[in-house]
C-alpha positions as CSV (number, residue, x, y, z in Angstrom):
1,X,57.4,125.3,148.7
2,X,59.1,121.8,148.5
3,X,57.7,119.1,146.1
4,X,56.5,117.1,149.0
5,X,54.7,120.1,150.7
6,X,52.8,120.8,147.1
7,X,52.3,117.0,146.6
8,X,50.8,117.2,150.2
9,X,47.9,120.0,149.7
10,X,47.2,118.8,146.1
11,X,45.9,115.1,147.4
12,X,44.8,116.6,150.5
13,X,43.5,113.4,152.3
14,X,44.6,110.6,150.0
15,X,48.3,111.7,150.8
16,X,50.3,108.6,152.2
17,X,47.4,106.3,151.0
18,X,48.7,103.1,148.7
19,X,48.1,103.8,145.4
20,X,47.2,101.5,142.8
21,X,49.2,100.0,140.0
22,X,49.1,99.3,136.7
23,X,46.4,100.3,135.5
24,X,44.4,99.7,138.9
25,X,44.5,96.2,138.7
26,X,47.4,95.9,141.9
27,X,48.0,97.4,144.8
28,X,51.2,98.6,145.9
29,X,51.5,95.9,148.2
30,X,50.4,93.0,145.9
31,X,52.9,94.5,143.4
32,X,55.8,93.9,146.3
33,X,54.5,90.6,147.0
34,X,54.7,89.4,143.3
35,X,58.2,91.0,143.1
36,X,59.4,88.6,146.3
37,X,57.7,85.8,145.0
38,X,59.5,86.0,141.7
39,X,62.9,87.0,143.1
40,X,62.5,83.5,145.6
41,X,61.5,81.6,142.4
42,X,64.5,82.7,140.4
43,X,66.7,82.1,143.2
44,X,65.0,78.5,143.2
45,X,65.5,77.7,139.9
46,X,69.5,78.9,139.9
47,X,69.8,76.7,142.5
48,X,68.1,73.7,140.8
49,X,70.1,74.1,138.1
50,X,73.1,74.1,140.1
51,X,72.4,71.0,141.5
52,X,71.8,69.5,138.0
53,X,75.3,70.6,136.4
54,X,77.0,68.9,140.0
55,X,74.8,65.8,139.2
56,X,75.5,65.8,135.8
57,X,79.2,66.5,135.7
58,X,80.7,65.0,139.0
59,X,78.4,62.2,140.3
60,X,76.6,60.9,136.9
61,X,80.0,59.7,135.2
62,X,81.3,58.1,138.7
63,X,78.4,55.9,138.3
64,X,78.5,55.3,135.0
65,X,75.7,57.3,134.1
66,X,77.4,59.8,131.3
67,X,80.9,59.0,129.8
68,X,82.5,62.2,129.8
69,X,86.4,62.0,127.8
């Protein structure tokens, strides 16, 4: 008998259900949710910081704003 198959007939009719997470406090599905959230925050923050190291090292010193030798 496959893993799956045993898995199967030992939950009997919770099989395929979510599950929750940690500890019960999550959900599966609110576990994914705070893993996108994050991810598009991260990706946020690279981004901003991007645009701060252009500002700061192309267009601040054209205008005067940091003297860079």
């Amino acid at each position: 008998m496959g893993d799956a198959k045993r898995r199967k007939t030992q939950l009997g009719d919770k099989y395929g259900q979510t599950q929750p997470g940690l500890g019960g406090l999550f959900t599966q599905e609110r576990m994914a949710q705070f893993i996108q959230w994050t991810t598009r925050g991260a990706w946020i923050g690279i981004g901003t910081v991007v645009a701060a190291w252009v500002v700061i090292r192309f267009i601040g010193p054209s205008f005067g704003w940091w003297h860079v030798e």
